[in-house]
C-alpha positions as CSV (number, residue, x, y, z in Angstrom):
1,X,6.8,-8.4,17.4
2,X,6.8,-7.1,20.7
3,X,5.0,-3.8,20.3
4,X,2.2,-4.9,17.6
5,X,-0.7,-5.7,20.6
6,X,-1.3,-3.0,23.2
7,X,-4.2,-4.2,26.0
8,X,-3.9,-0.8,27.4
9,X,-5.6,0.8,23.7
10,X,-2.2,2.8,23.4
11,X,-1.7,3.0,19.6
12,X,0.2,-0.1,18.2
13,X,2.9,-0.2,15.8
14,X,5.2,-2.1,13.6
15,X,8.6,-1.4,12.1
16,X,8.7,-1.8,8.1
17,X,12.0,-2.1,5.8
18,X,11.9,-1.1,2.1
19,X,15.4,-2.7,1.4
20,X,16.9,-5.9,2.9
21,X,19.8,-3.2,4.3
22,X,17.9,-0.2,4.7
23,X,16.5,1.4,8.2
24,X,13.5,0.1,9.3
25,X,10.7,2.8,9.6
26,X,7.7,2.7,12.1
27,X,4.1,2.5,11.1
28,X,1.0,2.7,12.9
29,X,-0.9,-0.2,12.9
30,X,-4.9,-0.8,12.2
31,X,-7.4,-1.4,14.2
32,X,-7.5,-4.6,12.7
33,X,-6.3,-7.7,14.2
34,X,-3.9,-9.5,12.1
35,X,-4.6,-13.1,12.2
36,X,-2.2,-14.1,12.8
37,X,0.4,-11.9,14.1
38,X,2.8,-10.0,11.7
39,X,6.7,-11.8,11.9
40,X,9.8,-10.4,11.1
41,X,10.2,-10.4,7.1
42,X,6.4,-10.6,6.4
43,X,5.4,-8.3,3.4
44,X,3.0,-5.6,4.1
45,X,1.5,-2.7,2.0
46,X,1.7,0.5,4.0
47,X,0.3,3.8,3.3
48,X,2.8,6.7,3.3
49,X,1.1,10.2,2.4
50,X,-1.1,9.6,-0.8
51,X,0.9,6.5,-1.6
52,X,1.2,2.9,-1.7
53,X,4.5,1.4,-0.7
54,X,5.8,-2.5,-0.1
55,X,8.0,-4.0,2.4
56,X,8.7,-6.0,4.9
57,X,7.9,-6.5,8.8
58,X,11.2,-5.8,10.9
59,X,11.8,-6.5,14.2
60,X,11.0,-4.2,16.3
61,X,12.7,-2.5,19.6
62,X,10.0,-0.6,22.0
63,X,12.8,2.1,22.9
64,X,13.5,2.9,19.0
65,X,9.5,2.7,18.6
66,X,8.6,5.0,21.2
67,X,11.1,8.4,19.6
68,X,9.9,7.4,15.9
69,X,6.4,6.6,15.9
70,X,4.7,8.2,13.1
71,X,2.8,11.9,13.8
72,X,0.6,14.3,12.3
73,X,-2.6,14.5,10.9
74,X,-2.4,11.6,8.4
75,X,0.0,9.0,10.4
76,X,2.2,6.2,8.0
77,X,0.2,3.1,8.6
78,X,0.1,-0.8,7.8
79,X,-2.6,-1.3,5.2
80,X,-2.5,-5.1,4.8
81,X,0.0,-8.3,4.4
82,X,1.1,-8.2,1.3
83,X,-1.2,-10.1,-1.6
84,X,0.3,-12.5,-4.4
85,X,-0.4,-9.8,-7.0
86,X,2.0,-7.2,-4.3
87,X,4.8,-9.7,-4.6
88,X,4.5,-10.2,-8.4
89,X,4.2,-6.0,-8.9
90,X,7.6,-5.6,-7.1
91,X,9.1,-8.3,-8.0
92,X,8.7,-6.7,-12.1
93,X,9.5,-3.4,-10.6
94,X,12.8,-4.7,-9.0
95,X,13.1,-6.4,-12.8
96,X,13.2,-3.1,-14.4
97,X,14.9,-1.3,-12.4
98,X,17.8,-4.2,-13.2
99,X,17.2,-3.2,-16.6
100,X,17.7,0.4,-16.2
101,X,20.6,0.0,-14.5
102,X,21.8,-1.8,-17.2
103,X,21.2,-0.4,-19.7
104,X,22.5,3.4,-17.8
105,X,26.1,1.1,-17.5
106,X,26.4,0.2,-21.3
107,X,25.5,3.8,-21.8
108,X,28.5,4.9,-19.3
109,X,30.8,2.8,-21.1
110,X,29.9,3.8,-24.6
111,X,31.3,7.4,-23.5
């Protein structure tokens, strides 16, 4: 990730994806050091206002990092890599929503 370490103490961030075809957004990251470095398709827990989210690292591209780094008073940052217990919550997440999907088709047909 070329724009994760900064020697120059300019804030550091990361690009994240939420969906394996959706835009990647840009998070600040901590003053922690990950150890090692994020790579490309790494899960990470970010903070997003009050929230929680999961996704994954994305590549990221210094000119598209510069115009959409996070502002404001409470920036979108990079909690942590994602933990096993992470994984397993989305991946039972991603399971229901399969089910309510579902079961909202069977409904549309039934009409």
């Amino acid at each position: 990730m070329d724009n994760e370490t900064s020697s120059t103490g300019a804030p550091r961030y990361v690009s994240v994806r939420f969906d394996p075809v959706g835009r990647a957004r840009t998070f600040l990251l901590p003053e922690v050091d990950f150890n090692p470095a994020l790579t490309p398709g790494e899960p990470v827990v970010v903070q997003i206002g009050d929230r929680t989210a999961y996704g994954a690292a994305a590549p990221t591209i210094a000119a598209i990092t510069e115009r959409t780094a996070p502002t404001g008073s409470r920036p979108m940052t990079v909690l942590r890599r994602a933990s096993r217990d992470d994984v397993v919550r989305r991946l039972r997440h991603e399971q229901r929503e399969q089910e309510a999907k579902g079961i909202g088709l069977l409904k549309i047909r039934e009409r």
